[in-house]
C-alpha positions, 0 to 999 in steps of 0.5 A, a space after each residue: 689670593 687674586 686679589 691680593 696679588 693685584 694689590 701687590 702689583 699696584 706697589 711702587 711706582 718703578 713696578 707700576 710702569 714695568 707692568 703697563 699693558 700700553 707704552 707709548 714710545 717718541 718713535 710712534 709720534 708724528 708732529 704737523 707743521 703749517 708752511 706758507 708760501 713767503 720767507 722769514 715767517 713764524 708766526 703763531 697761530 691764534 686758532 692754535 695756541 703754542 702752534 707755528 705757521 712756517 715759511 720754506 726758508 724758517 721751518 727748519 726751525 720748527 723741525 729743529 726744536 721738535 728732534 731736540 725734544 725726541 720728534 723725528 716725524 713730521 707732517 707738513 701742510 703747505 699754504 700757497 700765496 695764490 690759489 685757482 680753480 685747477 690747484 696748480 700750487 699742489 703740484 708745481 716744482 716750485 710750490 711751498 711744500 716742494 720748497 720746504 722739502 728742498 730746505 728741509 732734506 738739505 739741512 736735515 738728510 735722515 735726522 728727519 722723515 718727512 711725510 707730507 699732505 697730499 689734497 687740493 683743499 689749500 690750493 683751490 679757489 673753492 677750498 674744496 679737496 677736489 676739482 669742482 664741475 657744475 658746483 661738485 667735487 669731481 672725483 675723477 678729475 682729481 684723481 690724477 692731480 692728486 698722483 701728479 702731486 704726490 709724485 712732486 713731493 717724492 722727487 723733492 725727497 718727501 719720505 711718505 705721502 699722506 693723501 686726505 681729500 677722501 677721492 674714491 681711488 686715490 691710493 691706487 692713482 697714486 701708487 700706479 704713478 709712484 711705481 711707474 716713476 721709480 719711487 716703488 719705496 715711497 710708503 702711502 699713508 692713507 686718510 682712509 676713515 676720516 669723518 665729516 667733523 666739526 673739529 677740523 675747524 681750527 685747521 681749517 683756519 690754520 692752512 687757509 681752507 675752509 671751503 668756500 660753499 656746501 661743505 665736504 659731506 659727499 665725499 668725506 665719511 658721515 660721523 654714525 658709519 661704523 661699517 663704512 670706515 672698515 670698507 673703505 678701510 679695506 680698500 684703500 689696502 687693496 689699492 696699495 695703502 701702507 698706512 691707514 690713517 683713522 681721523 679724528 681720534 678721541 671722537 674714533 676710539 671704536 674705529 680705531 679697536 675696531 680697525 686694529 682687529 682686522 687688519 694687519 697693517 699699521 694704524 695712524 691715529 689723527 689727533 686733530 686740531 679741535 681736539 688740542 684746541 679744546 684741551 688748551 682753552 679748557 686748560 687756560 680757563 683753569 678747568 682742566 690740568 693740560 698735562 694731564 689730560 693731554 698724557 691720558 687722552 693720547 694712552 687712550 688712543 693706543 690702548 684702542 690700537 693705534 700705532 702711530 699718533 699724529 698730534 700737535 702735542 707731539 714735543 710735549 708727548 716725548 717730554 712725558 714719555 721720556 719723563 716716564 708718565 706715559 712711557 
């Protein structure tokens, strides 16, 4: 009878889609955006095909072609036309992403919640996501420009920060600085398990941050920790993280099971860049069916207990979800 009863559910396709154990909905989706320092730029990125590098003046348009295609969410990632060693254009009130976020809330208001990055890799001379003294990353140097930066792009309405330099006691500085300026509502998205990763590569083309010597071993998570993530995890909770942001994705799916498990607070998943640019190369190679591919892959990550999914193939996605593919 068992049997028979699981062969009756496999029927028709309307009863198929009633029963899914996983939906995926546009409102868990979150669509990255690269904005350079400049005007009247849109320009595509090679590294990432189908994707576009903004400047202050023309995202708007970007973000408009997202909400028609059921994308509320975004994350943007700013690229200024001059970097130093202290990362001033992070946290300057007329840095790119202080200028995307002026334009943007005018024009959109509540249409759109915007979270941003908040790290140093794009704005240093090293390309490291930290000050550097006597050739390292120093922690707790950075630790209050990271705050002053979040608290820049709150003033100029950023709906949540997203800090990702993997500084030990980031969330709390920012909270602590946040709270103190009366932004007490503005939610801290937190890269608390993200791993030292070879498919960072097209991003790091993408926003201009490769770093410039060593790599970010020291301070980003070694790829076999398992037990690390879920610690650091738990820390960034106790300093006041509102979301946790596990990184990459597809090469996480454990963390991500695991991460779901324990803890209570919303899980984001970041399908990162190597990850899209491997599907699209395979694709126009012809090895692989893209749409396909790209629904599968992003149920997987769900089904292991994300949330939230930050993807490059956000406008796609809704297009399937509202297909029904994958809703």
């Amino acid at each position: 009878m068992l049997i028979n009863r699981t062969r009756r559910l496999r029927g028709s396709e309307i009863l198929r889609r009633m029963i899914r154990e996983t939906r995926l909905s546009c409102d868990a989706l979150i669509y990255p955006l690269f904005v350079r320092e400049g005007k009247n730029i849109e320009e595509e990125l090679p590294s990432l095909p189908g994707q576009i590098r903004y400047s202050p003046d023309t995202l708007a348009k970007g973000i408009d072609a997202a909400l028609n295609a059921g994308v509320h969410s975004f994350l943007l990632f700013g690229i200024p036309e001059i970097k130093d060693e202290k990362g001033s254009g992070a946290y300057n009130e007329n840095g790119v992403i202080q200028q995307a976020l002026k334009n943007v809330k005018k024009t959109f208001a509540e249409d759109a919640y915007i979270a941003t990055d908040v790290c140093m890799c794009e704005y240093t001379l090293s390309g490291h996501c930290g000050l550097i003294h006597n050739g390292n990353v120093d922690n707790d140097a950075t630790l209050p420009l990271l705050a002053q930066t979040a608290l820049s792009h709150a003033v100029f309405g950023s709906d949540m920060v997203a800090p990702s330099a993997m500084m030990d006691g980031a969330a709390l500085a920012i909270r602590d600085t946040l709270d103190a300026k009366g932004f007490k509502d503005t939610p801290i998205m937190s890269y608390a398990a993200k791993y030292a990763s070879a498919f960072y590569g097209p991003f790091r083309e993408a926003a201009g941050s490769t770093p410039q010597f060593g790599d970010r071993k020291s301070y980003q998570m070694d790829y076999h920790n398992s037990k690390e993530a879920l610690k650091r995890i738990e820390l960034d909770i106790e300093e006041g993280a509102d979301i946790i942001i596990v990184k990459p994705a597809i090469p996480c799916l454990d963390i991500i099971s695991q991460t779901s498990q324990q803890i209570k607070l919303p899980i984001a998943a970041y399908s990162v860049s190597g990850e899209y640019a491997m599907v699209k190369a395979a694709a126009a190679s012809g090895f692989i069916d893209e749409y396909k591919i790209m629904c599968e892959s992003s149920v997987a990550v769900f089904r292991a207990g994300a949330n939230i999914l930050i993807t490059y193939f956000a406008k796609e996605l809704a297009a399937a979800i509202k297909k029904g593919d994958i809703g």
